[in-house]
N, C-alpha and C positions, 0 to 999 in steps of 0.2 A: 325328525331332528336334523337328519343330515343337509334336506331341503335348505330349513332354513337357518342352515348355519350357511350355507352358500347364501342364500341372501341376505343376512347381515353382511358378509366378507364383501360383496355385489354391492352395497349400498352404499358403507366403508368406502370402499374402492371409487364409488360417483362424488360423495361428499370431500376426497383427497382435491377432485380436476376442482371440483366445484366453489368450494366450501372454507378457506385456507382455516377458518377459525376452529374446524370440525379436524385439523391434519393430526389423527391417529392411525397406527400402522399395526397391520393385522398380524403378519409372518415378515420376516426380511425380501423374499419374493416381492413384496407390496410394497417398500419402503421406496421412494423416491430417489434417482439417480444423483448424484451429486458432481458438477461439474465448478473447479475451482481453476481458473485462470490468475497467476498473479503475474503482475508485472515489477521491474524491480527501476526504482528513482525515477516514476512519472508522477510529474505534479497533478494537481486537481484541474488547473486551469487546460489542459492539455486535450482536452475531448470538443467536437466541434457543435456537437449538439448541444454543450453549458453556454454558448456563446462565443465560443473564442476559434474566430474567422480566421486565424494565424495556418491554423491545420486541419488536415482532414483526417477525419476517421469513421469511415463508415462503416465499419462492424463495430464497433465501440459505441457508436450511435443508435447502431441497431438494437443493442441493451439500454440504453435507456429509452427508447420508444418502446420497446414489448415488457420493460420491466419496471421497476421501481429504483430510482436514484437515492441514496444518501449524499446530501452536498456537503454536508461537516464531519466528514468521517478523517481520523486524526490518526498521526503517531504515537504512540507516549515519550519517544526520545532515544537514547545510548547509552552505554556504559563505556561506550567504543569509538574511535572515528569509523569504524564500520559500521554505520547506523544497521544496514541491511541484519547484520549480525542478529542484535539483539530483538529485532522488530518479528525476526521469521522465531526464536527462541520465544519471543512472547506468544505466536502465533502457535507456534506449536504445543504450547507445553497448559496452556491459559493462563499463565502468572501474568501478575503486575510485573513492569521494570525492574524493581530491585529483586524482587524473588525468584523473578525468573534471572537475572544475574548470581545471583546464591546457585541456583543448580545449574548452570550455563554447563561445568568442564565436567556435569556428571548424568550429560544429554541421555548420554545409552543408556546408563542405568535404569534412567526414568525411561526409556523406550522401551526396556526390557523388563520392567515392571507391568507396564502397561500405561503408565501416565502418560499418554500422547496422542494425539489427535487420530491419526491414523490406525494405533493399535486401537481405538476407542473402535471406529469405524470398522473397523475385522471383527471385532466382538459381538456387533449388531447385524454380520453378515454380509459386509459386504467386498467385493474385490476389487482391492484399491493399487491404483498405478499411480506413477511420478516419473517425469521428467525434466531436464532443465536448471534452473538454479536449486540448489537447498542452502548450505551455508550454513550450518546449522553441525551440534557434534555426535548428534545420533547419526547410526548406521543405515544410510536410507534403503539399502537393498537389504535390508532386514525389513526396515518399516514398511514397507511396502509390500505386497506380492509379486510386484511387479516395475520395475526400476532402469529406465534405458535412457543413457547418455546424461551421468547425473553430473550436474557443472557446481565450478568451486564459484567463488564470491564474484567473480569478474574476470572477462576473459583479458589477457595479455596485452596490456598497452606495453609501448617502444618509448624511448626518448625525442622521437617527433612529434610524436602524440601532446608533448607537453611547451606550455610559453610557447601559443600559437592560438588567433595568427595574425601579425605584423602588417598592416597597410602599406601595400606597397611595397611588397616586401614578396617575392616566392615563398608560397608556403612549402614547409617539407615533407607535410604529410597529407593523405587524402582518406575520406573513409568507406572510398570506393576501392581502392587497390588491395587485393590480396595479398602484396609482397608483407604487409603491414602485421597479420597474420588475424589476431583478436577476433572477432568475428566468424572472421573466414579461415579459420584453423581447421584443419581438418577436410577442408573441399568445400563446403556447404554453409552458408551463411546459417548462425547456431540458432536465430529467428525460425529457419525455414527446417532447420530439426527436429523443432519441439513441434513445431504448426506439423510435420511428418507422421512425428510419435502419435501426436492428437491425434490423428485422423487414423492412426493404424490401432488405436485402442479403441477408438468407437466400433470399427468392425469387429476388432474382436467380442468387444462386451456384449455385440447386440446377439451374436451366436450360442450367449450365456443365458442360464436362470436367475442366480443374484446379481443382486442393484450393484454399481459400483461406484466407487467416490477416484476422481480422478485427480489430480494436484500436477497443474500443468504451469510450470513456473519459466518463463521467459526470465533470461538475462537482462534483454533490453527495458528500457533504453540508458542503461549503464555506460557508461563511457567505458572504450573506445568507442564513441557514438558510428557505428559503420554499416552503412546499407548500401543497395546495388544504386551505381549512380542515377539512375531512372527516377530514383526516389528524391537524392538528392537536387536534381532537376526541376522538382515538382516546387522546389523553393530558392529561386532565385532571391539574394540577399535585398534586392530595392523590391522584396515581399514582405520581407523581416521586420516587422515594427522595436525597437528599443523599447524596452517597458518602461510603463509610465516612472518606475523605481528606480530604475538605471541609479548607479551613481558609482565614480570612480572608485572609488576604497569604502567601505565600511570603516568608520572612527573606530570601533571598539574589537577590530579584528583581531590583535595581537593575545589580548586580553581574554578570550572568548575561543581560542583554538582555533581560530580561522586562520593565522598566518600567512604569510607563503609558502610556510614549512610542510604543510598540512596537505597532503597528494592530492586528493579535488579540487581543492585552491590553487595547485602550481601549472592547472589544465591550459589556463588564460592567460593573459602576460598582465602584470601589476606595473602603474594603474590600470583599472580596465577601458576600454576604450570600443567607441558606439560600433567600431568595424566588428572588432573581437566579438565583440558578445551577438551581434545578429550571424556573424559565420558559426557560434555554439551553437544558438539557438536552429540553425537550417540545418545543423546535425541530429540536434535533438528533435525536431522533429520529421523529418527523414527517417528517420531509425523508428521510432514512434509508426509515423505511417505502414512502415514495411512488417513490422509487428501486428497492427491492424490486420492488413493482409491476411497474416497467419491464422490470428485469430477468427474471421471470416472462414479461413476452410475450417476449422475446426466446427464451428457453429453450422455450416452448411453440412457436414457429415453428419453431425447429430441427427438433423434434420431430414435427410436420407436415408439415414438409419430407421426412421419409425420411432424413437425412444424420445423425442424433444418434449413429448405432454407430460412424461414424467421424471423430466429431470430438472433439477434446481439449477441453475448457474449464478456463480458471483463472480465478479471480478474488481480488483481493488489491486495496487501497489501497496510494497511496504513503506513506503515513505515519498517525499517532495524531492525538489531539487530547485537552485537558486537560477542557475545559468543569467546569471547578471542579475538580478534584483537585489538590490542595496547593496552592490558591490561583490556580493558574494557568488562564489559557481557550484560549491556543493551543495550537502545534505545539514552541515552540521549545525543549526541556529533555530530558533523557536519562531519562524514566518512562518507566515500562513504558506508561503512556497515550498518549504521544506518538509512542515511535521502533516501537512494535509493531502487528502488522497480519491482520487476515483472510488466511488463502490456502489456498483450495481449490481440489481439480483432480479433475475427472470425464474417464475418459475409456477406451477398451477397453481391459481386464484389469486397472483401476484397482482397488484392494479397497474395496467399501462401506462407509460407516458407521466405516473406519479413521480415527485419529487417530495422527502421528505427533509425539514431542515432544522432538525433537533441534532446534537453535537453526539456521535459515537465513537469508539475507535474500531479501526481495521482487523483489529484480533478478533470481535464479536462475531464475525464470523465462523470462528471454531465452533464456540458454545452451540451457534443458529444450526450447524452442519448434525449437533451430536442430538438436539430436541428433533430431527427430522427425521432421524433416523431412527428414535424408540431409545435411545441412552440418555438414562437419569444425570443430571449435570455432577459432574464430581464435586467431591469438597474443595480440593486447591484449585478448581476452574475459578479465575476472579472474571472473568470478563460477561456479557450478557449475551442472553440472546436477543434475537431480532424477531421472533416469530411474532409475540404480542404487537410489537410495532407494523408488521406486515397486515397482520391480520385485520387491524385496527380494532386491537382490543384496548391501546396505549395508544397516543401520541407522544405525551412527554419522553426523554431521555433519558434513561437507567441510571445517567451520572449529573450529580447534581454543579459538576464544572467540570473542566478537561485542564489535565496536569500532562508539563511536557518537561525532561530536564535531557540538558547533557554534559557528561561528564559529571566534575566538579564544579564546573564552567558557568554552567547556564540552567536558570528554571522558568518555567511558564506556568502560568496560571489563565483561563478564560471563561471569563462569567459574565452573565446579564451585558454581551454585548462589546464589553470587554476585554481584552488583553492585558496582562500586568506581564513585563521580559525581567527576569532579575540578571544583574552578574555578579554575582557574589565576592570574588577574587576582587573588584577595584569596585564595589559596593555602587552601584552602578543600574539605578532603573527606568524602563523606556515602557510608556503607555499608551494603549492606542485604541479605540474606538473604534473594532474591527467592523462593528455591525453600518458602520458610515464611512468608514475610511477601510476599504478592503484591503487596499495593497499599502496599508503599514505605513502611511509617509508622513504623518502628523504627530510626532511625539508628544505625548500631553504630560511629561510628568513633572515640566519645570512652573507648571500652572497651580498657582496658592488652588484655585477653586477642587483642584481633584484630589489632594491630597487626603479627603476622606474616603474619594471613590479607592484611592491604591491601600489605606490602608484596611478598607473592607477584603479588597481584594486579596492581601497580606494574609488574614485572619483564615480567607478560603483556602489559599496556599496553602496555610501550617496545617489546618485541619487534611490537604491532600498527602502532606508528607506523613503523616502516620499510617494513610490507608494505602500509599502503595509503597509503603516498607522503607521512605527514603530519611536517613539519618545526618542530613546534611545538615550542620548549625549555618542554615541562611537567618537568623535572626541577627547575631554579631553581626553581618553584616548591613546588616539595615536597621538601626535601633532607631529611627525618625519614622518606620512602619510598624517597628515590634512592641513600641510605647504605647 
């Protein structure tokens, strides 16, 4: 009997490397390593492998060649001008938007219950570490076992930092200087802390028996966009292309929380202007590249270690970023720039070099972490997993559209191809025909012929607003769709 329970456990164990459709786990010993890299306000367009020649990133490339891409993996939006806020609370906790906003100030609680991704993770055995950003109102050096150099929302920008920078004009700040501090607080560019941490938790783990889930959260590329000039170098501005979206102000910014008022909006000088936004942009991706980097040691430790055949890695941001597309430089609006996100996942029986392009969000990844590891999905988990998709037991997409809102401000709807942008406050709607018109620049909604595509789309709206909790009367506002 004893024989062949070793081989059952021995077969298990081949059909895990081999088999993803067969991924059941014997003892926590067996369970597959879990490595989670997130990055914080990198857009989707930002990896050089989806095409986009602007930047380089060869460890980020390196996951999508050994692993599997999601290219429509989304945000659902804010409660906050802190997008970051609510996106890791989503992520953390598996709610939808509004419910996870319902228990947002009563994080610990649910940490200390056990409602949380990482206590899930301890439960099924495994030893989990964190570094880097959280942002979030659990106790991370609780949630964790393990917890070094845990960072708040964003490191310290100065008042140079902002309304810059002026053609022709000295600039007053740079995001190579130290004196500047954000970044480089503390001695050490805080990129090259967590890429530190990373690689000091991989030797530790490999000298362990249990699997561990690692949550290695990079600040960047957060503004103070700041990396060692070498980096900055790498992107001289007649590199910088203007996006094809450029445009000096967004019409409906005032209206929409974009303002001046609004601290990522006050980054750029208003109007904005084709110098300004290729000097953001040679920050943002600077800062981008040098994060690469880190991530690179981390992935080659792994790799050194002996553990890389049984570990999973994901990597995905919480969210976009505008840096000049339609006038805007944050996070806060429902473009394909802001609410959409890198996510890739490597991991045994993963298919290489696949691309799948059915619509997800970024939080699916909890749910995907807690089926690999042998935990039943909880009841308040809303989001889904990925494994059926991986495995190619599914293609289609768990969600029958993708819902983005923020604030009171702004909602999104995207279906069959679709984009419906509402603004509720000045009743106010912009359509676009993402699957032909990527980068947003054809408003279709003043056109008699689509007014039944928007009011389909309407219909799919209100039906999102009950499933992910949101009580906004957007009908008043639009009675020419609610009709």
């Amino acid at each position: 009997m004893w024989q062949r329970s070793v081989l059952l456990q021995s077969l298990c164990l081949v059909a895990l490397i081999l088999f993803p459709q067969c991924l059941r786990d014997v003892n926590a010993a067996d369970r597959p390593n879990v490595l989670f890299i997130f990055a914080d306000d990198q857009c989707y367009e930002t990896v050089r492998a989806f095409g986009h020649t602007d930047i380089d990133t060869p460890n980020l490339d390196r996951l999508v060649e050994q692993g599997t891409t999601f290219t429509r993996c989304y945000n659902m939006g804010s409660w906050s001008g802190a997008v970051c806020v609510a996106s890791r609370t989503m992520l953390n906790t598996g709610r939808f938007l509004w419910r996870a906003n319902e228990i947002y100030k009563t994080s610990e609680q649910e940490r200390q219950e056990g409602r949380w991704w990482s206590e899930y993770m301890k439960q099924a055995g495994y030893r989990t570490y964190m570094t880097g950003k959280w942002h979030v109102r659990a106790n991370a050096g609780k949630a964790f076992d393990v917890a070094v150099d845990v960072r708040g929302g964003m490191p310290t920008q100065t008042p140079q930092g902002y309304n810059r920078p002026h053609e022709g004009q000295d600039d007053p700040w740079s995001p190579s200087d130290p004196k500047f501090d954000g970044f480089w607080k503390g001695g050490t560019h805080w990129s090259e802390v967590v890429g530190n941490h990373g690689v000091d938790f991989i030797e530790d783990a490999s000298g362990r028996d249990e699997p561990f889930f690692m949550y290695v959260a990079f600040n960047a590329p957060h503004d103070p966009r700041q990396s060692p000039q070498e980096f900055v170098d790498m992107y001289p501005v007649d590199r910088i292309a203007v996006p094809e979206n450029f445009a000096a102000q967004y019409p409906f910014k005032d209206s929409i929380g974009c303002s001046p008022s609004l601290r990522d909006e006050k980054l750029a000088p208003f109007p904005r202007t084709e110098y300004s936004i290729k000097v953001h942009r040679q920050e943002y991706y600077a800062i981008i590249t040098h994060m690469d980097e880190q991530i690179g040691r981390v992935l080659d430790a792994l790799e050194e270690s002996g553990q890389a055949d049984n570990t999973w890695i994901f990597f995905t941001a919480d969210h976009g970023l505008a840096v000049g597309r339609h006038g805007l430089v944050g996070k806060q609006n429902m473009y394909e720039h802001s609410v959409r996100v890198p996510f890739m996942v490597v991991g045994p029986g993963v298919a290489a070099g696949e691309r799948i392009d059915e619509p997800i969000y970024l939080q699916d990844v909890m749910p995907t972490t807690l089926e690999l590891a042998g935990v039943e999905k909880p009841d308040h988990v809303e989001f889904h997993s990925l494994l059926p998709m991986l495995r190619g037991e599914r293609r289609e997409s768990p969600y029958d559209a993708i819902y983005g809102a923020y604030l009171a401000l702004q909602r999104s709807v995207i279906d069959d191809g679709y984009k419906l942008i509402l603004y509720p406050k000045i009743g106010q709607a912009r359509l676009y025909h993402v699957a032909d018109d990527p980068h947003e620049m054809h408003d279709l909604a003043d056109k008699p012929e689509m007014k039944p595509v928007m009011r389909k789309l309407f219909l799919k709206f209100r039906e999102l607003q009950k499933e992910v909790g949101d009580e906004l009367d957007v009908a008043a506002a639009f009675p020419q769709l609610a009709g």
